[in-house]
N, C-alpha and C positions, 0 to 999 in steps of 0.2 A: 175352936178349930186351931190344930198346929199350923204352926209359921211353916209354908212350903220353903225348900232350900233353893239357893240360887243355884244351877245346875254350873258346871266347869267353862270355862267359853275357852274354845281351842281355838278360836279364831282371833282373838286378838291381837294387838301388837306386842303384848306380853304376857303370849299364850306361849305353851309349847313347841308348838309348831312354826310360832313365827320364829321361834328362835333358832330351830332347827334349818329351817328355808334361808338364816341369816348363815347360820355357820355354816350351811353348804354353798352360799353365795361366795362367800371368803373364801372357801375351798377351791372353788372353781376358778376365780381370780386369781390366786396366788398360783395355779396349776396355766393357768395362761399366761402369766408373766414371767414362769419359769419356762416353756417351751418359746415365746417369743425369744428371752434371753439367748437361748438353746439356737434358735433356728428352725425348732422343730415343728416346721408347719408345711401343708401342701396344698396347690388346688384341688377343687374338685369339678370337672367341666360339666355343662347341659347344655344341648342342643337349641340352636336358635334355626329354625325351618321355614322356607318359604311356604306362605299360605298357599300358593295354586298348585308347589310339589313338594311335599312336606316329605320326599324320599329325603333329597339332601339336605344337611346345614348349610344355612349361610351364612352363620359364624356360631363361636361357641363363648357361653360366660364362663370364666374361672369365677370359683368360688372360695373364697380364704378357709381353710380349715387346720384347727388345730388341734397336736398331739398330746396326752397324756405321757406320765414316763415309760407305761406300760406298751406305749404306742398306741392307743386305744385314740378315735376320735371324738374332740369334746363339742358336742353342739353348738354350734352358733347361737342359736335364741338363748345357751344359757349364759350368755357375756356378752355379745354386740351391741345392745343396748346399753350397759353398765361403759365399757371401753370406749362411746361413740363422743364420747365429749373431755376422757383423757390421753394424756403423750401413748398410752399404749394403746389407742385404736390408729395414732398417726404411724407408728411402728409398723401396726398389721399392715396397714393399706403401703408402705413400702416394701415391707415380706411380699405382699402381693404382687407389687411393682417387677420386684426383683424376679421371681417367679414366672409372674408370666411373659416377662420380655427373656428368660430363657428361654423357654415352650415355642415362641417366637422366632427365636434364630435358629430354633432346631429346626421346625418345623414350616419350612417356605411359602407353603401354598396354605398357611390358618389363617384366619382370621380371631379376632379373641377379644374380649368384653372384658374390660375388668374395675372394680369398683371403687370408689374415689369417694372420700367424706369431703363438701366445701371445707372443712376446718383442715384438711392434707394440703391445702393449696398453696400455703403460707408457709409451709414445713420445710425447711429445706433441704434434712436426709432424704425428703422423697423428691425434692428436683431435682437435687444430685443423682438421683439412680436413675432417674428419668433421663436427665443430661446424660452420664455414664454410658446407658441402656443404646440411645441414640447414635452416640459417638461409634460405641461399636459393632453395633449392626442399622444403618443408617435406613435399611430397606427396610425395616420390622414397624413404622412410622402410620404409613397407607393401611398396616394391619390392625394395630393398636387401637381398640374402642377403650374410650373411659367413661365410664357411666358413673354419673352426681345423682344423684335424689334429687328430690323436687322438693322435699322438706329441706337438708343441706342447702339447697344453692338457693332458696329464698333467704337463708340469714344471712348470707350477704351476696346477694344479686351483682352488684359493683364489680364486687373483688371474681365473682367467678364468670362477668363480661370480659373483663381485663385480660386475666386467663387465658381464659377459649382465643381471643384476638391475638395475645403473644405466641400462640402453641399452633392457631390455625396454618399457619405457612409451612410445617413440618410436614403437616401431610395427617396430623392426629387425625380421629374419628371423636365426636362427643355425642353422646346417648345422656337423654332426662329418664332418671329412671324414674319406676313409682308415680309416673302423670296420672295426676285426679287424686292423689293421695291427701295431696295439702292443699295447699291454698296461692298456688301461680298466681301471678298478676297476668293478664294477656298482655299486658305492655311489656313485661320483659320477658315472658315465651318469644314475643318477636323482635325483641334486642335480642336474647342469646344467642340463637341461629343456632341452635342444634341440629344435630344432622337427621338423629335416631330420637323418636321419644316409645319411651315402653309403658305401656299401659298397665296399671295398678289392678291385680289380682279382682278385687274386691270388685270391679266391673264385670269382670270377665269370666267368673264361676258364674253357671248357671243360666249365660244370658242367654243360651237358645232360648225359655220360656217365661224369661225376667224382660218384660214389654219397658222396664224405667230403663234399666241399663243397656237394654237393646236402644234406645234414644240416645240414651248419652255415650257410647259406645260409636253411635253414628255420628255425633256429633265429633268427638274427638277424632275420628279417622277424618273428616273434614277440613280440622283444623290443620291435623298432616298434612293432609294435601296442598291446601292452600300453603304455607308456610314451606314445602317443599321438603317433609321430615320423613323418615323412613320412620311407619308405624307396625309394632310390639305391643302383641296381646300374650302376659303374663300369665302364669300360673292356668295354662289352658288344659284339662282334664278329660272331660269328653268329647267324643265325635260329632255329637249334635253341636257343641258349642262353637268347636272346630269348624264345623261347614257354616255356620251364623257369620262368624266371621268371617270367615274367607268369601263369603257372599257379599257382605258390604263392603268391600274392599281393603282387609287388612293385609298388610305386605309379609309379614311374619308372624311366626305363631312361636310361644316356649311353655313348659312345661311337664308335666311329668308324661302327658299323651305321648309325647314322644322321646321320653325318655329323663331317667332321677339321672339329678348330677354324681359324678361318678372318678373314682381317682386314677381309672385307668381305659381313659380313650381310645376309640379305634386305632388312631394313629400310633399307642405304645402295644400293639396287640401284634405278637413274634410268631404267631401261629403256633404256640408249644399247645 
């Protein structure tokens, strides 16, 4: 009997395809550290809606998004991971800063979300813009959400109590984004005293007919409650899921249900 051949494995680490996935990983990098360089980046907003009237927002998240040279936008899942633990995701998250304390002073009556790694906290181009931002639009303070992870602010819980206690007198807003994602301690969800926490996707798809996370879904809107936190069910999609929640008592709903983040808001719409 012939020796059967070993067939190609395209799947390895030193297949062709991994190598291919490497050199467009480097591609995609070095095309985001040329438009960070550049400036060339913008929000993109989604709606945050109250669960018992989901007509209006009750604030809105900017979303960091960045440009190609062609101006083409380059995904986020294909680099936020890779940048979340180099100086060039401390960059974004002040491009960010920058950004949306413009949107801010333009715009009086917003409210705006916008997203913060623990490791920006320490940064100090981004207190400076923060400072900056402050100094000269003093009122844009009461509007300003900053949303930490829940993964982020448990590597160092300390440094982002400290935080939240020097910034709380300004008038900041702080949102836990991603809650049930990682692994909170209950002891410092009730040190941090956040205002806002947003519920992790992963509860929240599906739970009309998901009997576990319809439990634990109730349980976290409990824990809102108690702690006095405005509760955010993420990545909400259907109308079944939608009235589940809004049943048990969730305060706000985001998602695509009511609309994909988007680079050009009601409020920049000229009627052309």
């Amino acid at each position: 009997m012939g020796h059967t051949p070993t067939p190609p494995d395209f799947t390895g680490p030193d297949s062709p395809l991994a190598a291919a996935l490497d050199s467009r990983d480097r591609e995609t990098m070095a095309m985001v550290q040329a438009a960070v360089a550049r400036k060339e980046v913008m929000l993109a907003f989604q709606p945050v809606v109250a669960a018992q009237s989901p007509g209006t927002p009750v604030f809105w998240e900017g979303l960091i998004r960045v440009l190609d040279p062609t101006g083409r936008i380059i995904p986020a899942r294909d680099f936020m991971g890779a940048v979340e633990t180099q100086e060039l995701g401390r960059k974004l998250d002040v491009l960010a800063l920058e950004e949306g304390i413009a949107v801010l002073a333009a715009e009086p009556e917003l409210k705006l979300a916008l997203n913060l790694s623990a490791r920006s906290i320490g940064y100090g181009p981004w207190r400076a813009a923060l400072d900056r931002g402050l100094r000269t639009a003093p009122d844009i303070a009461g509007r300003l959400i900053l949303e930490i992870t829940e993964s982020s602010a448990m590597m160092v819980p300390d440094l982002v109590t400290a935080f939240m206690a020097d910034l709380r007198a300004s008038g900041l807003i702080f949102a836990l984004d991603d809650f049930g994602a990682g692994f909170t301690s209950f002891r410092y969800l009730r040190d941090f005293y956040f205002d806002i926490i947003k519920i992790d996707g992963q509860f929240v798809r599906g739970v009309a007919t998901d009997t576990d996370n319809q439990v634990l879904m109730q349980a976290m809107v409990q824990i809102g409650q108690q702690l006095d936190m405005l509760t955010v069910a993420e990545q909400v999609e259907t109308r079944a899921d939608a009235a589940f929640l809004a049943g048990i008592g969730l305060d706000c709903l985001q998602g695509y249900l009511y609309g994909a983040p988007t680079t050009r808001p009601p409020w920049t719409d000229t009627g052309d």
